[in-house]
C-alpha positions as CSV (number, residue, x, y, z in Angstrom):
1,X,-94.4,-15.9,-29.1
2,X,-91.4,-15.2,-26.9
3,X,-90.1,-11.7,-27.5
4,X,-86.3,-12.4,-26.5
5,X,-86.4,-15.4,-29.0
6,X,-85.3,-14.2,-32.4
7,X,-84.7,-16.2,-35.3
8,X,-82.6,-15.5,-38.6
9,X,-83.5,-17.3,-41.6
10,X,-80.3,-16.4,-43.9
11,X,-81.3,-15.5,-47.3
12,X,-77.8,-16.2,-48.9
13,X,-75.0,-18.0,-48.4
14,X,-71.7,-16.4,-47.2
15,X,-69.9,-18.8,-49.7
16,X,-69.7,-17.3,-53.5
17,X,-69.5,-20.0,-55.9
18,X,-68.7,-19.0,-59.5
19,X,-68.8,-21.3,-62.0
20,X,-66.4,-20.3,-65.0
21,X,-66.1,-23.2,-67.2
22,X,-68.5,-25.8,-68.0
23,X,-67.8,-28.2,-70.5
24,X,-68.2,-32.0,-71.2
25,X,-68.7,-32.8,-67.8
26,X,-65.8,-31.1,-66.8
27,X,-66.1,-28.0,-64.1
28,X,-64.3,-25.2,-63.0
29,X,-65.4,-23.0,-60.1
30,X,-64.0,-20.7,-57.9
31,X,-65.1,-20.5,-54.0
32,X,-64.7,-17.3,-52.1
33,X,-64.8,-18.4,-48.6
34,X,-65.0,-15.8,-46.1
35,X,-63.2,-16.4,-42.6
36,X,-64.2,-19.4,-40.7
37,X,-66.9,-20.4,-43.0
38,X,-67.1,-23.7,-44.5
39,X,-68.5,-25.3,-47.1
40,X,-71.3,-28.6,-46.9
41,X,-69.9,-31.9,-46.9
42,X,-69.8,-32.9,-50.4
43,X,-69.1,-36.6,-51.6
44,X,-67.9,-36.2,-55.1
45,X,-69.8,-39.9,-56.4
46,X,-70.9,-37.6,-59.7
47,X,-67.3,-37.2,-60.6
48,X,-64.4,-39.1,-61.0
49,X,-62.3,-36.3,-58.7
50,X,-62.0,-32.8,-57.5
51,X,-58.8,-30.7,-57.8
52,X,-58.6,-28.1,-55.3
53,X,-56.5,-25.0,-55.9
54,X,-55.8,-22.4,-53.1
55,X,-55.7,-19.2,-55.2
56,X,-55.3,-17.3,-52.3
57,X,-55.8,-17.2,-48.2
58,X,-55.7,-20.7,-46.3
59,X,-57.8,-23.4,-45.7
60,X,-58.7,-26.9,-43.7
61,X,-59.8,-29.8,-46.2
62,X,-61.6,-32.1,-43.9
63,X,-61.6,-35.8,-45.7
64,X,-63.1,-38.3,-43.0
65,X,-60.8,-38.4,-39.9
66,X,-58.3,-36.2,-41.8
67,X,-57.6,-32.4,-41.9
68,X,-55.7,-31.4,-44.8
69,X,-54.1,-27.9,-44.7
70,X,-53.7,-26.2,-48.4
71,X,-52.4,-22.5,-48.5
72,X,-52.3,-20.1,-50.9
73,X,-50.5,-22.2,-54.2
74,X,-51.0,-25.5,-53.1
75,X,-53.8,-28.0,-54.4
76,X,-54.9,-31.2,-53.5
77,X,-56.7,-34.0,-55.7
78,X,-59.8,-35.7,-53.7
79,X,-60.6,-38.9,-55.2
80,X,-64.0,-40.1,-56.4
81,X,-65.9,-41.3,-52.9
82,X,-64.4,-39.4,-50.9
83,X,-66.6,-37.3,-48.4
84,X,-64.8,-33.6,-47.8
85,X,-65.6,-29.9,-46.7
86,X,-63.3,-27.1,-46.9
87,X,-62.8,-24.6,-44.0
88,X,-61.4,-21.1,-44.9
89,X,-58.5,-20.0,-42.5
90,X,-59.9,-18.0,-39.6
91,X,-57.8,-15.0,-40.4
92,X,-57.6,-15.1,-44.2
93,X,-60.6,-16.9,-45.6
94,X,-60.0,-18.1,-48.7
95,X,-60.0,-18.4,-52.8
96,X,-60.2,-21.7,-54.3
97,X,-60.4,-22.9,-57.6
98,X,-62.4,-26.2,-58.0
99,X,-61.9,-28.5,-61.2
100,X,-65.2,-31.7,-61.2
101,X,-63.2,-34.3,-63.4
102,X,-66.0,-36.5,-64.9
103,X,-65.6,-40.1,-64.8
104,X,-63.9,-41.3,-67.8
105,X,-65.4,-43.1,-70.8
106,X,-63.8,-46.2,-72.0
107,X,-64.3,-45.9,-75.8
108,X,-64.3,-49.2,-77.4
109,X,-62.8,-48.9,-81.3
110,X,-64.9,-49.7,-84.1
111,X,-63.0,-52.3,-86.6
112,X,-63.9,-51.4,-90.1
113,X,-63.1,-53.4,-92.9
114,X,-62.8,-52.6,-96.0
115,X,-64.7,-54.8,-98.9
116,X,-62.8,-54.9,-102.7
């Protein structure tokens, strides 16, 4: 083994996901992104869309070939598809507050009828 060669398994993430609200599909989470971290590229196929909230800091919303700034009170809805990470500011990091929208059930009506 090659003494100068040292490699770092991290045992944590530097992300802090906190989920505060789970309920009939719906989700509600808040990132604390430190600065210049970033989350994995997520495709949000489970759920009909994300809302992004910036609580507070800054941050880059990288959907395909676009980057998408969203400071602090500003959000952005990512529709259902669509492949995005989130970059906190460099300076600032960032808070964000994630809403997972479930896909929406068409409910069919039931016609009752009512016999004499």
């Amino acid at each position: 083994m090659n003494p100068s060669i040292i490699t770092l398994n991290p045992t944590t993430s530097p992300i802090l996901t906190k989920t505060v609200l789970a309920k009939d599909g719906f989700q509600c989470a808040v990132l604390t992104l430190p600065p210049g971290t970033e989350t994995p590229l997520r495709e949000s196929t489970d759920v009909a869309e994300h809302i992004l909230y910036a609580v507070a800091g800054e941050a880059t919303v990288r959907c395909g070939d676009l980057n998408l700034m969203l400071n602090q009170d500003e959000a952005l809805l990512i529709p259902q598809g669509q492949v995005h990470r989130i970059v906190a500011g460099a300076q600032t990091g960032a808070k964000i507050l994630r809403v997972d929208v479930p896909p929406r059930q068409v409910v069919t009506p039931q016609i009752l009828t009512v016999q004499p």
